[in-house]
FISETOR-646561 format. One record per residue (C-alpha): residue in three letters; residue number from 1; chain; x, y, z. Coordinates in steps of 0.5 Angstrom, whole numbers. Each point is the difference from the previous one (the first is absolute). Example, Ala and Ser with C-alpha at 12.3 -4.5 7.8 and 13.67 -1.06 7.14 Angstrom:
2
NODE; ala; 1; A; 25; -9; 16
NODE; ser; 2; A; 2; 7; -2
***
This chain:
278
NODE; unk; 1; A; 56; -4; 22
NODE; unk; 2; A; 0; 3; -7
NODE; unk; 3; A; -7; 3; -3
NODE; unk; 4; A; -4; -5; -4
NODE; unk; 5; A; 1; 2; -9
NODE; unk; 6; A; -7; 3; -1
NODE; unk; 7; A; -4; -4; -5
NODE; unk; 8; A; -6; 4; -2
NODE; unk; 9; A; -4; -2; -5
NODE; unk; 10; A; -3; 4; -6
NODE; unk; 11; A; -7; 1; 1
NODE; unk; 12; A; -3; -5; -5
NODE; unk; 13; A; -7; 4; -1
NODE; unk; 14; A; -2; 6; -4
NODE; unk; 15; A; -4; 6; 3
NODE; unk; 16; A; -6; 1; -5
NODE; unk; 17; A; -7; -1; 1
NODE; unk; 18; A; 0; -7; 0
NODE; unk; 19; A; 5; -1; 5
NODE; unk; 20; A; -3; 6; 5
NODE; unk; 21; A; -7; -6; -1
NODE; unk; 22; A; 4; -6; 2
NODE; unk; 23; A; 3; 4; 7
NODE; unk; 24; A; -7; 2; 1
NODE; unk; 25; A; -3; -7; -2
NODE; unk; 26; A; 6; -3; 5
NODE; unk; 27; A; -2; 5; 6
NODE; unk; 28; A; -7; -4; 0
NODE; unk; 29; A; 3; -6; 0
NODE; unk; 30; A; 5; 1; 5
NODE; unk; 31; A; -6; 3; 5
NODE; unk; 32; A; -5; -5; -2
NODE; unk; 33; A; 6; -5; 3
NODE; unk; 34; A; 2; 4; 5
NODE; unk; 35; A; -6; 3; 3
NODE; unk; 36; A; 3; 7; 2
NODE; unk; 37; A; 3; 5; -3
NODE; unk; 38; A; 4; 1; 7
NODE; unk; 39; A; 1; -5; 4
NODE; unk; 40; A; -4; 0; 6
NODE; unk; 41; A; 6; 0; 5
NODE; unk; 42; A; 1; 7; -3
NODE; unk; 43; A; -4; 5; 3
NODE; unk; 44; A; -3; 6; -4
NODE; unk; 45; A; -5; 3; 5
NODE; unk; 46; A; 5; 6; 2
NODE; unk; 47; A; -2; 7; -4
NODE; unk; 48; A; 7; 3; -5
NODE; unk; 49; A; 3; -7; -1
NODE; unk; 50; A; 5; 0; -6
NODE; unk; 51; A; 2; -5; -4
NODE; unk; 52; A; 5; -2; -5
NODE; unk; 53; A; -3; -4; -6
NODE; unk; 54; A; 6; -3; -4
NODE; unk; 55; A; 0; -3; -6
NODE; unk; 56; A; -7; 4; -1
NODE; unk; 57; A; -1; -2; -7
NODE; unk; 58; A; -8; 3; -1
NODE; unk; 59; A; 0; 2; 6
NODE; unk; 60; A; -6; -5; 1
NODE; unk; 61; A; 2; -2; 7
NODE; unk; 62; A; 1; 7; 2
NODE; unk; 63; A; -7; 2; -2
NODE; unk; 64; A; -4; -6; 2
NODE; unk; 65; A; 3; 1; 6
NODE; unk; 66; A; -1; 8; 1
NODE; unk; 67; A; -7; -1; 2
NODE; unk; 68; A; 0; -3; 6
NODE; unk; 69; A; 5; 4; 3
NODE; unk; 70; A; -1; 6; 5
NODE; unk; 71; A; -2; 6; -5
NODE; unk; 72; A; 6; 2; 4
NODE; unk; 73; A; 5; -4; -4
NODE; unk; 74; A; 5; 0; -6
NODE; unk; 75; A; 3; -6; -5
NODE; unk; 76; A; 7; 2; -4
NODE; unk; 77; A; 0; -6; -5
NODE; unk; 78; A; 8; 0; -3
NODE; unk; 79; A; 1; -3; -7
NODE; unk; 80; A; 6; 0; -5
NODE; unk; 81; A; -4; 2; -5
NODE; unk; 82; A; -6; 5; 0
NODE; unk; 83; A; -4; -3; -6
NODE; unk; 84; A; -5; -4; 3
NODE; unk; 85; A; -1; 6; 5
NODE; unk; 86; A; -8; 1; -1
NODE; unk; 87; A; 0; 8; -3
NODE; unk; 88; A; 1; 4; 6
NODE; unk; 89; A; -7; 3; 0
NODE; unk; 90; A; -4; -6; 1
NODE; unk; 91; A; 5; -1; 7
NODE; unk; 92; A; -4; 2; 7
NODE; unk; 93; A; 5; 5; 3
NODE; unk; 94; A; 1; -4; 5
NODE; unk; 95; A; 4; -6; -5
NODE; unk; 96; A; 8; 2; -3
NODE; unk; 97; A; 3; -2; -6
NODE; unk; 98; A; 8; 0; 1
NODE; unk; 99; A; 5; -2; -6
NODE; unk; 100; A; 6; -4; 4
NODE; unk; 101; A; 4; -7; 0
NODE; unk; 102; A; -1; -3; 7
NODE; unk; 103; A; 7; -3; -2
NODE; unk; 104; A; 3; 7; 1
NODE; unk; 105; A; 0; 5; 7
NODE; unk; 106; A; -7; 3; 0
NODE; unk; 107; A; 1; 8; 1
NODE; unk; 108; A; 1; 3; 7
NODE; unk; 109; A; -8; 2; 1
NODE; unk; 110; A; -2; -7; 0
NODE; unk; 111; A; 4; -3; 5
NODE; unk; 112; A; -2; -2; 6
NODE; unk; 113; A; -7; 3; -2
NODE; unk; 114; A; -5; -6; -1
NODE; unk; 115; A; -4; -4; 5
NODE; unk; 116; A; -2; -6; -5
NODE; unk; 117; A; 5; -2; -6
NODE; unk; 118; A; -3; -5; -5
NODE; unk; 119; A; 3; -4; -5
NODE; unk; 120; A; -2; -6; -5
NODE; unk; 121; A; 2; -3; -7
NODE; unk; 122; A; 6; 2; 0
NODE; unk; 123; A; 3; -8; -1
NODE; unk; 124; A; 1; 2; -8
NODE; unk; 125; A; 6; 5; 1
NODE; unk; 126; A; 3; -4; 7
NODE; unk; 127; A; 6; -5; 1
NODE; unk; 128; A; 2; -2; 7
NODE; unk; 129; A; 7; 5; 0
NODE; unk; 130; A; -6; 6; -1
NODE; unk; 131; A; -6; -1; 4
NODE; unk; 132; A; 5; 2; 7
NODE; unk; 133; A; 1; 7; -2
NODE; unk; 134; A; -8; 0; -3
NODE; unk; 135; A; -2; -1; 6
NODE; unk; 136; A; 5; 4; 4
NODE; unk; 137; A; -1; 7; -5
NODE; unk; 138; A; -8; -1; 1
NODE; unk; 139; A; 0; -1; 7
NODE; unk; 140; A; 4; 7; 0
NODE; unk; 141; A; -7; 3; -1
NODE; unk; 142; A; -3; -2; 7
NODE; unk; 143; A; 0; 4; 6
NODE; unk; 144; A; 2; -4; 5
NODE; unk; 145; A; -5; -6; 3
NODE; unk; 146; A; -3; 1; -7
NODE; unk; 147; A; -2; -7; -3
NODE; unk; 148; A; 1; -3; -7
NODE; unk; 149; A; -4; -4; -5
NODE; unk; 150; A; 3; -5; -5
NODE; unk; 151; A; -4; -4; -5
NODE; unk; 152; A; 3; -5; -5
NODE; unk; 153; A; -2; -6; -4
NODE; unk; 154; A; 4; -6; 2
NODE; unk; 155; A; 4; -2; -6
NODE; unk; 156; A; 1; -7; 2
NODE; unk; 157; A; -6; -3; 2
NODE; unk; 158; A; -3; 1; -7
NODE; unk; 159; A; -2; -6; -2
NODE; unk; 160; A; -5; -4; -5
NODE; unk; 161; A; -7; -1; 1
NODE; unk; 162; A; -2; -6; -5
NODE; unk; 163; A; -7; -1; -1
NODE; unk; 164; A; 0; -6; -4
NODE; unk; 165; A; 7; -4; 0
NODE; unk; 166; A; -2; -2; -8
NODE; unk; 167; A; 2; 8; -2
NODE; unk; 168; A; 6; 1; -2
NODE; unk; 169; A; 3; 6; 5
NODE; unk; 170; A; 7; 1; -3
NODE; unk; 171; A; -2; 7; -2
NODE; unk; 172; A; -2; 1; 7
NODE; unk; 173; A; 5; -3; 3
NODE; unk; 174; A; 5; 5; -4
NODE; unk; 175; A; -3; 5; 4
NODE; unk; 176; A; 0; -3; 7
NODE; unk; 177; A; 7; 0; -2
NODE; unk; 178; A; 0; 7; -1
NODE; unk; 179; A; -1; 1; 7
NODE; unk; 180; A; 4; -3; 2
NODE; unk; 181; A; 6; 3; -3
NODE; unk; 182; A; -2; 5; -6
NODE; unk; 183; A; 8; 1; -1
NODE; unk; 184; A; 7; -3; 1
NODE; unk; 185; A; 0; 6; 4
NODE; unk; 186; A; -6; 0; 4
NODE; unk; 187; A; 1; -2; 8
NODE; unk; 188; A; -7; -1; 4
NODE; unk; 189; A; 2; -1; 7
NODE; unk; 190; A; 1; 7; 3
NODE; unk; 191; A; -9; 0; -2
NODE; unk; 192; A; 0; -6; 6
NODE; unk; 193; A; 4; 4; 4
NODE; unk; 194; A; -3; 6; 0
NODE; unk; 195; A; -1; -1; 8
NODE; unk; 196; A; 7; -2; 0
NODE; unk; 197; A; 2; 7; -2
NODE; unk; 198; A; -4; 4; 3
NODE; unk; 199; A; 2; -3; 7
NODE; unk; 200; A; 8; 1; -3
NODE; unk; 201; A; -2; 8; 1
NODE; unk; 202; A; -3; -1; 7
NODE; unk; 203; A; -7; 0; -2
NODE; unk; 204; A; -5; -4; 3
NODE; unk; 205; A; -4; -4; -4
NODE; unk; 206; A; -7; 0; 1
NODE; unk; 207; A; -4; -4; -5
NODE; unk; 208; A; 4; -5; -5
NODE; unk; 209; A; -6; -3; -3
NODE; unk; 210; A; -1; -5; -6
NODE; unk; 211; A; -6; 1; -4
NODE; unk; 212; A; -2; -5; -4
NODE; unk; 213; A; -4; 0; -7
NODE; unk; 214; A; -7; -4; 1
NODE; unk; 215; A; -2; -3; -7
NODE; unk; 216; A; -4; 5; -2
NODE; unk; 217; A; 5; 4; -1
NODE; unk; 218; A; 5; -4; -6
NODE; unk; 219; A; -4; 3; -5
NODE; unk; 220; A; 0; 7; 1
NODE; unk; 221; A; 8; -2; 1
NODE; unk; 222; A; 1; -3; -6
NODE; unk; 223; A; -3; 6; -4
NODE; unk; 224; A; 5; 4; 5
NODE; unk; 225; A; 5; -4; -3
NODE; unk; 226; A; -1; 1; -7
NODE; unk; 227; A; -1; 7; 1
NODE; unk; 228; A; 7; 0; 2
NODE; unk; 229; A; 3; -4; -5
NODE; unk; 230; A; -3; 4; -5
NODE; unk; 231; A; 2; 8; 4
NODE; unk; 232; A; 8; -4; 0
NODE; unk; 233; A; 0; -2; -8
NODE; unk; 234; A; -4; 7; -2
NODE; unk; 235; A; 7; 3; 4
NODE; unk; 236; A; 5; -5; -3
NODE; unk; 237; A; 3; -3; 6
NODE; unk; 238; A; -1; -7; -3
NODE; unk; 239; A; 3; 3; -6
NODE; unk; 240; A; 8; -4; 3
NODE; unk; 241; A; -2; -5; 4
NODE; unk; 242; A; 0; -6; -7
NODE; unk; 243; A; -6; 0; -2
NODE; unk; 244; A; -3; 5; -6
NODE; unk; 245; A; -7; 4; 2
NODE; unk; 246; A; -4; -5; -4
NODE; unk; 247; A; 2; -6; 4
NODE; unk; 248; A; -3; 4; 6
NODE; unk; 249; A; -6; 2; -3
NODE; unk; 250; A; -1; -7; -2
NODE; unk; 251; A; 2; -2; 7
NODE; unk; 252; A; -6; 5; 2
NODE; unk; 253; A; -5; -3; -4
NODE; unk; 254; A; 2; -7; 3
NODE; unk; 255; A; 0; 3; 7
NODE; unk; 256; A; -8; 3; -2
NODE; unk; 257; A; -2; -7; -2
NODE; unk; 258; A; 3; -3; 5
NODE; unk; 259; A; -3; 5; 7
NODE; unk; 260; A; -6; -2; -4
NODE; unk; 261; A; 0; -7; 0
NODE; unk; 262; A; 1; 1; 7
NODE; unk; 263; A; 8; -1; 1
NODE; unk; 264; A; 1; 6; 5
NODE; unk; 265; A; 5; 3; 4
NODE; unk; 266; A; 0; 1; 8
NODE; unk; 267; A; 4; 6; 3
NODE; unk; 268; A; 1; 2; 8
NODE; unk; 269; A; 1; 6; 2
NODE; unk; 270; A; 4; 3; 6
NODE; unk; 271; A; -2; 6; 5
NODE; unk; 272; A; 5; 3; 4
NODE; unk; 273; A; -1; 4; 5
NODE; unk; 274; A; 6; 5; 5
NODE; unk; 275; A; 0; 4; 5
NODE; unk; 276; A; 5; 6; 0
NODE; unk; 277; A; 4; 1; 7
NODE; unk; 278; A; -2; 6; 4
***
């Protein structure tokens, strides 16, 4: 069978300080919702564990978690760009940042070498055709019987969350839209197959679980919502998509408007968890 055409998207976000804000205002997010930062299927009590934290961003993740290890054990954090990495002088010795692509073959030192690899948002760059060879390159980096963490939002269970059926939601509604496909190219299945694909490479699936948004969470979400709409236009990607940088501003503000009135947005998320074969 032929290999499917790649169709990597371009990061839509830029990398200053306000995007580095939004990652780590997200991170709260998403271990409020899920209660963890691994899951408890994952077992960390061993001394030397090593884990590979791709898409690693700020480094949030790896530094919240650091702390709760064994003193014994280290995090490698992997991001194609280096310019969020916190300055090396400010990382405990036990935390390393690495500039490199997870859609490329990692060096020869890291494969193999991990026990926990963790991975998450990386919904903004996939399609269908790549998650596969994601997948495959960064179970690479796993030791045999080492296990791996995937946490994503679920695109399409967005949906409108309406206070008041007297409001307009139309703006809102464009968002919910969004979502569910932000691009004529964007495909979305691969983030509810998560599990599917991990089976695909002989792993075994520990935990598959849903997690849901309790209301008092649609707010802090929206505010997420307009902080990355407002990193996209500052980064110019919307520029081609047919509407002008102040039709967007415009649609910001009516949103702004909108999540105040109480027409808000609910998102589930999804955790994944594999275990490598020994």
């Amino acid at each position: 069978m032929a290999e499917a055409k790649s169709q990597q998207e371009q990061y839509m976000y830029k990398r200053n300080f306000r995007s580095s804000i939004r990652l780590n205002y997200n991170h709260w997010v998403m271990k409020s919702l899920a209660g963890y930062l691994l899951h408890p299927s994952i077992p960390t009590l061993s001394s030397n564990i090593r884990i590979a934290d791709c898409g690693t961003g700020t480094g949030i993740w790896s530094l919240e978690l650091l702390p709760s290890l064994h003193p014994s054990s280290s995090i490698t954090g992997f991001d194609i760009s280096p310019t969020q990495f916190p300055p090396a002088s400010s990382l405990p010795p036990a935390f390393t940042a690495v500039a490199h692509d997870c859609f490329k073959p990692f060096p020869t030192e890291y494969i193999g070498a991990f026990d926990i690899v963790h991975a998450r948002l990386w919904l903004c760059l996939l399609n269908n055709p790549d998650a596969p060879k994601l997948l495959s390159n960064l179970l690479s980096l796993l030791k045999p019987g080492g296990y791996i963490q995937w946490l994503e939002p679920l695109p399409l269970s967005t949906r409108l969350v309406h206070g008041d059926p007297n409001v307009d939601a139309s703006s809102v509604e464009k968002l919910v839209a969004s979502w569910h496909k932000p691009k004529p190219t964007s495909t979305y299945e691969w983030v509810e197959g998560i599990a599917g694909l991990m089976e695909g490479e002989k792993v075994e699936v520990l935990a598959n679980d849903k997690i849901d948004m309790p209301s008092q969470y649609q707010y802090v979400w929206a505010q997420s919502q307009l902080a990355g709409l407002d990193d996209i236009v500052e980064a110019g990607i919307l520029s081609g998509a047919g509407a002008s940088m102040a039709g967007i501003r415009k649609w910001m503000e009516e949103l702004e408007e909108k999540f105040k009135e109480g027409v808000l947005i609910n998102t589930s998320f999804t955790c994944v968890v594999g275990k490598k074969a020994v």
